[in-house]
N, C-alpha and C positions, 0 to 999 in steps of 0.2 A: 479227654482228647477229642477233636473237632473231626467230624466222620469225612473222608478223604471226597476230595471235589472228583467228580468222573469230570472228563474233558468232553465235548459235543463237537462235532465234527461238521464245521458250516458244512450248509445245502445251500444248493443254487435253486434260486427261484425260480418255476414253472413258466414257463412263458407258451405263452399260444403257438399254433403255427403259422397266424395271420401275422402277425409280427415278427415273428424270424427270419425275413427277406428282405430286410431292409425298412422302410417309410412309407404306410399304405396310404393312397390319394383320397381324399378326404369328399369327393363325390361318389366314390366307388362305394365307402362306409354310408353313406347317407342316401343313397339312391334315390332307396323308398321313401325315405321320408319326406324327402324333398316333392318327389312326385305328388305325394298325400297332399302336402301344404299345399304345393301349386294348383293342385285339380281344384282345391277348394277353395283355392281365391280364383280360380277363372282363367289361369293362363294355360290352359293345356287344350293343346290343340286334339289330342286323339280325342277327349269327349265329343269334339265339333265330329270326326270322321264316325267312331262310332255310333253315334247317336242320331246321325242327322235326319233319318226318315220322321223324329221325334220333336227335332227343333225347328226342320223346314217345313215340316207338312206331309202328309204322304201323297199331295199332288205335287208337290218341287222335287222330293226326293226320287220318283218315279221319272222325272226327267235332267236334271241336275246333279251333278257330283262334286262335292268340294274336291280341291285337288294342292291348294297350297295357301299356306298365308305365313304373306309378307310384311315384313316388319321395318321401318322407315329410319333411317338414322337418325331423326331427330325425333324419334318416338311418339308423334304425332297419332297416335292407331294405325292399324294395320290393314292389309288390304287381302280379300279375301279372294281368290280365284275359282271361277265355278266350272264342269267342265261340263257341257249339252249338246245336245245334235245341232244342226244349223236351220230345223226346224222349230225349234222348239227356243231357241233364244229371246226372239220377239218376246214370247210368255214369261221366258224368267226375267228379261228386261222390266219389265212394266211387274214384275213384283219384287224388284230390287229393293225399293223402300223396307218390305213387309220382312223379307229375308234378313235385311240387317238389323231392325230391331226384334228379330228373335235372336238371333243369335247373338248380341250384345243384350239380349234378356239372360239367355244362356251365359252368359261369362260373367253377369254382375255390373259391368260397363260398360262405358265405350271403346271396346277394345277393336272394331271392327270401324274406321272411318270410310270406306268404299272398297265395292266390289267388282271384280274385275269378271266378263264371261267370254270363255274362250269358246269356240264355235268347233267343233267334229264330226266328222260322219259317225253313224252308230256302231262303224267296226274300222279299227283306225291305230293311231301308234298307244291308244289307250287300249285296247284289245285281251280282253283276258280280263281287266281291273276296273273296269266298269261298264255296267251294263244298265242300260237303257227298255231293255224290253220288257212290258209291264205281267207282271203274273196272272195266268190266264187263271180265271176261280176252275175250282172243280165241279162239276153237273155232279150232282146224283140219279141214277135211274129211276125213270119214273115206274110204279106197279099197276100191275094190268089192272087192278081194280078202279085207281085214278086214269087210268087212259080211257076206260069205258065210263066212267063220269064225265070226261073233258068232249069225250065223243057225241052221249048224250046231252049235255049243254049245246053243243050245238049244232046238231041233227033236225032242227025246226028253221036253219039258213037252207034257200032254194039254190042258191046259187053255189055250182059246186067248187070253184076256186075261191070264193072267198069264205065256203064252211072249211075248206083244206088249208088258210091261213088264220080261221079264228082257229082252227082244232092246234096247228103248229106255235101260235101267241098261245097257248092257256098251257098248253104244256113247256113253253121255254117258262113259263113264270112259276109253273111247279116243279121245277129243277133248277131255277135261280139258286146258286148258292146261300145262305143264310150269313148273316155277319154278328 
């Protein structure tokens, strides 16, 4: 006689919680991924913001902020917008050429066809989000035993304001910062 069948009692299948709300948007799933791909072909604009003391220079970057890039409906490259004191524009004008072939080094193309520089005072409706003032280096203290070498080095000048600025020159040049 054939041993009696047990009956199994369907279960429902486990479903996530990301799915139980309905239809999730298909950039929401892929964010990241997408972000990866784009950095790495060159369309991503935050490597241009973070990085820029790297891709302009740290003499543009010191005076210059990107601040937005525009993109043309007929997809022609884009135009990049710099933001600088009204000082200092002359300078980044006349190194407009240099600045967009970095940064179209930076993206792999020509993704940058002109640049636009908008002119501000140093404290202004850009205030808080960028800053202009360059980083003063840090001195180190000089020790008494260098200051009595710098004094004896030049203790053989007759004349006493110009021993009082060679002794002031030898000790700015021994607390130059080091780089």
């Amino acid at each position: 006689m054939p041993a009696a069948k047990t009956q199994k009692t369907p279960t429902k299948p486990k479903r996530s919680k990301r799915f139980s709300r309905g239809f999730a948007q298909t950039g929401g799933i892929l964010s990241a991924q997408i972000r990866k791909a784009s950095e790495t072909r060159g369309f991503s604009e935050t490597r241009l913001l973070t990085h820029w003391s790297e891709i302009a220079g740290p003499a543009v970057a010191k005076i210059a902020r990107p601040v937005k890039v525009g993109y043309t409906r007929q997809g022609m490259g884009a135009t990049l917008t710099l933001l600088t004191t009204g000082a200092n524009a002359p300078m980044v004008q006349m190194q407009l050429p240099q600045i967009k072939e970095r940064v179209n080094a930076t993206y792999g193309y020509a993704a940058i066809s002109r640049i636009h520089v908008t002119q501000t005072a140093p404290t202004g409706f850009a205030e808080g989000q960028a800053s202009f003032d360059a980083e003063k280096p840090k001195r180190r203290s000089l020790a008494p035993e260098e200051k009595a070498e710098v004094q004896s080095t030049v203790s053989d000048v007759t004349d006493e304001g110009l021993r009082a600025a060679l002794a002031a020159l030898g000790e700015n040049i021994l607390t130059k910062p080091r780089k």
